[in-house]
C-alpha positions as CSV (number, residue, x, y, z in Angstrom):
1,X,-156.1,-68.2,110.4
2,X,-156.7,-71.5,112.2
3,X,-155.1,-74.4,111.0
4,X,-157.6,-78.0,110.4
5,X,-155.6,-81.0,110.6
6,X,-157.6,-84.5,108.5
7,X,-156.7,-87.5,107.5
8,X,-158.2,-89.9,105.1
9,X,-157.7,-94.0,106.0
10,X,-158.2,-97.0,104.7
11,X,-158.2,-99.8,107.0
12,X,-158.3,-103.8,106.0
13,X,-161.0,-105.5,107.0
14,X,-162.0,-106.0,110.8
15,X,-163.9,-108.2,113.0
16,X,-166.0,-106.0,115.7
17,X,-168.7,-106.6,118.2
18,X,-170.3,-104.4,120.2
19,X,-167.6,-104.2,122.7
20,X,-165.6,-102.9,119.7
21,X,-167.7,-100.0,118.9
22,X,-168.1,-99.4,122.7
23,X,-164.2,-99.3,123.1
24,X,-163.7,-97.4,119.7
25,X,-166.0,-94.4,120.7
26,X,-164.1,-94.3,124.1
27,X,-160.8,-93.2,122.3
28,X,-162.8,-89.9,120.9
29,X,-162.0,-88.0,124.1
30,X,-162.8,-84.7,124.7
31,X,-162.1,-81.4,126.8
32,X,-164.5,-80.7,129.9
33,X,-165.6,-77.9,127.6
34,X,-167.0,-80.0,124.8
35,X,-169.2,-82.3,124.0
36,X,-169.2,-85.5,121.8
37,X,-172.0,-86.5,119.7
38,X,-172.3,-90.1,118.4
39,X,-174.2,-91.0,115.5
40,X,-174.2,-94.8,114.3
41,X,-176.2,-96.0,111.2
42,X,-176.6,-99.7,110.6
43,X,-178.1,-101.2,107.5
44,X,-178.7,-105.1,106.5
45,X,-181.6,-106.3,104.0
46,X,-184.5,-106.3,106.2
47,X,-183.9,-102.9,108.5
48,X,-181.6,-100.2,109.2
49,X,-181.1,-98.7,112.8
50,X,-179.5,-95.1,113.6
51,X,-178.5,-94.4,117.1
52,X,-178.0,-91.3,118.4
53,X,-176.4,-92.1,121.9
54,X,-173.8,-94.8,123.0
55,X,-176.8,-95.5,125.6
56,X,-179.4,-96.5,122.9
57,X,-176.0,-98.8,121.7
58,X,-176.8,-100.8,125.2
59,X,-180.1,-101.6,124.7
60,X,-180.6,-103.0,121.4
61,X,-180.5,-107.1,122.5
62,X,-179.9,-108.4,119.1
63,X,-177.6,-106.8,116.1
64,X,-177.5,-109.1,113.1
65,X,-174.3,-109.4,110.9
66,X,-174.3,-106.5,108.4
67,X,-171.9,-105.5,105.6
68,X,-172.2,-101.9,105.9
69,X,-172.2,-99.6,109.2
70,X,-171.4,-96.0,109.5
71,X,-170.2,-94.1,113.1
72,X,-170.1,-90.3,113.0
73,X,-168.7,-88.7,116.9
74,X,-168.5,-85.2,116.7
75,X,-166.7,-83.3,119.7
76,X,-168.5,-79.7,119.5
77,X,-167.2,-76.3,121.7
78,X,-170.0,-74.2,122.4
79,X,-171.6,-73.8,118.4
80,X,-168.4,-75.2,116.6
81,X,-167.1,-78.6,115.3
82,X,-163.8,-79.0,117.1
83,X,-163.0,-82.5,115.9
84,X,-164.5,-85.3,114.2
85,X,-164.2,-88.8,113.4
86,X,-166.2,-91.0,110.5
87,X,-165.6,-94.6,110.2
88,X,-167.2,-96.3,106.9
89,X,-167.7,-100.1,107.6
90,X,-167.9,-102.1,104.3
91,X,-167.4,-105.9,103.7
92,X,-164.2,-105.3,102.5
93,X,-163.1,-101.9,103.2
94,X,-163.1,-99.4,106.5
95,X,-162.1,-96.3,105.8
96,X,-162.4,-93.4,108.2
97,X,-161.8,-90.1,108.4
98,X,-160.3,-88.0,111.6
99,X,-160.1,-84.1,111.6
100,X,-159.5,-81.7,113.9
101,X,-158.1,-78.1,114.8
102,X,-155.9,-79.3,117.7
103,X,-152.8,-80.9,116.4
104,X,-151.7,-82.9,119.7
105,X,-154.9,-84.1,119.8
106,X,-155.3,-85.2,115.9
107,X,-151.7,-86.4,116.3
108,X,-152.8,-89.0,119.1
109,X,-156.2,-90.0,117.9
110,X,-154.6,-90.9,114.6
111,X,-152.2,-93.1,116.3
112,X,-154.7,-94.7,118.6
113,X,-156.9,-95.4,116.3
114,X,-154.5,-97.1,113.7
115,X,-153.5,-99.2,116.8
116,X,-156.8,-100.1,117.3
117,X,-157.9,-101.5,113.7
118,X,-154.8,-103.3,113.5
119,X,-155.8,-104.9,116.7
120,X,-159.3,-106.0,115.6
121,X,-157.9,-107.7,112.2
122,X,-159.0,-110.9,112.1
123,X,-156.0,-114.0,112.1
124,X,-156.6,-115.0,108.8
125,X,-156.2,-111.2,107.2
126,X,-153.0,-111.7,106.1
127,X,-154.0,-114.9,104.1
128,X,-156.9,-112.7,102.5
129,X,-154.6,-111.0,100.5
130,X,-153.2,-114.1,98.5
131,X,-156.7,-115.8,98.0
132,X,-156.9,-114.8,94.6
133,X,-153.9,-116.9,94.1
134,X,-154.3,-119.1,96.4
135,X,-158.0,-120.1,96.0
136,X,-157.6,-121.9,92.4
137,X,-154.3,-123.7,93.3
138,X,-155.7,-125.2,96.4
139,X,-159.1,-126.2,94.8
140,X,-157.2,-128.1,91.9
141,X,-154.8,-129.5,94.3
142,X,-157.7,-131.0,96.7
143,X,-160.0,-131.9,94.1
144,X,-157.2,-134.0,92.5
145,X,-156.4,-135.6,96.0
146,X,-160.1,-136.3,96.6
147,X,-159.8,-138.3,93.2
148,X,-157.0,-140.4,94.1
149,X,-158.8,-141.2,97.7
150,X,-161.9,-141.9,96.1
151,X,-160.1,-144.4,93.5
152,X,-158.1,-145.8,96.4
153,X,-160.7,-145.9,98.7
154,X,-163.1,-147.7,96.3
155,X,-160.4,-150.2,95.1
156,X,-159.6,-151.1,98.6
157,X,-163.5,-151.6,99.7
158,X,-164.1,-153.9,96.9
159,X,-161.1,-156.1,97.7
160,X,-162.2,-156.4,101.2
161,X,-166.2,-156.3,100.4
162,X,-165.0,-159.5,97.9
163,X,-162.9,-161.3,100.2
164,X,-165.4,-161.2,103.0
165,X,-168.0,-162.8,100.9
166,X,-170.0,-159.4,101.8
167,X,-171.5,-158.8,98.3
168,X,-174.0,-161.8,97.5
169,X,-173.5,-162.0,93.7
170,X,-169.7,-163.0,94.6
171,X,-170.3,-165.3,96.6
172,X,-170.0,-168.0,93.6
173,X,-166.9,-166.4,92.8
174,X,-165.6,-166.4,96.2
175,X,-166.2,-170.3,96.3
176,X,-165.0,-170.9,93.2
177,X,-161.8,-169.0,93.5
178,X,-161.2,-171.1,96.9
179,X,-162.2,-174.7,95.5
180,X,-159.5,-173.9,92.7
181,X,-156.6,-172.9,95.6
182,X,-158.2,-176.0,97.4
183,X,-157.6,-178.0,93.9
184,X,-161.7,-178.9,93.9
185,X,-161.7,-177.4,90.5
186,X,-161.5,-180.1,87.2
187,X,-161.6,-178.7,83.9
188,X,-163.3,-180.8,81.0
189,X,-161.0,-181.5,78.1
């Protein structure tokens, strides 16, 4: 009886261009007696694309941002499905699946491949985690610290709009504030 070796992963999220994908189907190797088949499904709103060959992968010019791809490589021997790997790409989830029936080689893909997503995470991954937490606190803290600048700010412009004479209809006060300093200013009693 032959033994299948698989392995079910979720992976955070990554950030992957085209060079990514390139790369990622490079670490599928295979035997000179097999052959790999690629199979990448793209979907946005306004088209999907499925590629059959890494070539085809080349010649598209222009891939849009997406929240969901799919990549199926499947390394045949003659008639048979030796090993295979599905990757699920999600806006916030990857998940992909590797099986095979040659341990070394399920062993080492496995390990590649977790190597590889880890690589691709994005610098602010780790902060993604807390946003939940994070994301109310910070909005309360800088909405109360726009306040503040907004009162200071708007305290300290009139003062200096005022002093300058700047605003027309205090002019009058202006003058009348300095003929009182100047002693100009008689009262009637």
């Amino acid at each position: 009886m032959e033994k299948e070796y698989r392995n079910n992963v979720s992976v955070k999220p990554v950030l992957m261009y085209r060079e990514d994908i390139l790369e990622l189907c490079a670490l599928i190797e295979i035997q000179s007696n097999e052959e790999k088949n690629i199979e990448i499904e793209y979907k946005n709103n306004e088209e999907s694309i499925k590629i059959t060959d890494i070539e085809s992968l080349n010649l598209i010019s222009d891939i849009p941002p997406t929240d969901y791809m799919s990549l199926k490589i499947l390394v045949w021997k003659e008639r048979n499905i030796v090993s295979g790997l599905s990757v699920s790409f999600n806006h916030n989830n990857i998940s992909y699946q590797l099986h095979s029936k040659n341990e070394t080689w399920f062993l080492g893909t496995n390990s590649k491949l977790r190597k590889f997503f880890k690589a691709k995470r994005p610098w602010y991954s780790p902060i993604q985690r807390f946003s939940l937490f994070l994301s109310p606190i910070a909005v309360i803290t800088s909405f109360q610290h726009s306040i503040d600048l907004i009162k200071s700010d708007k305290r300290g412009a009139l003062e200096i709009l005022c002093q300058s004479g700047s605003i027309s209809k205090t002019q009058g006060l202006n003058d009348g504030i300095s003929d009182r300093h100047r002693g100009n200013i008689t009262t009637d009693s």
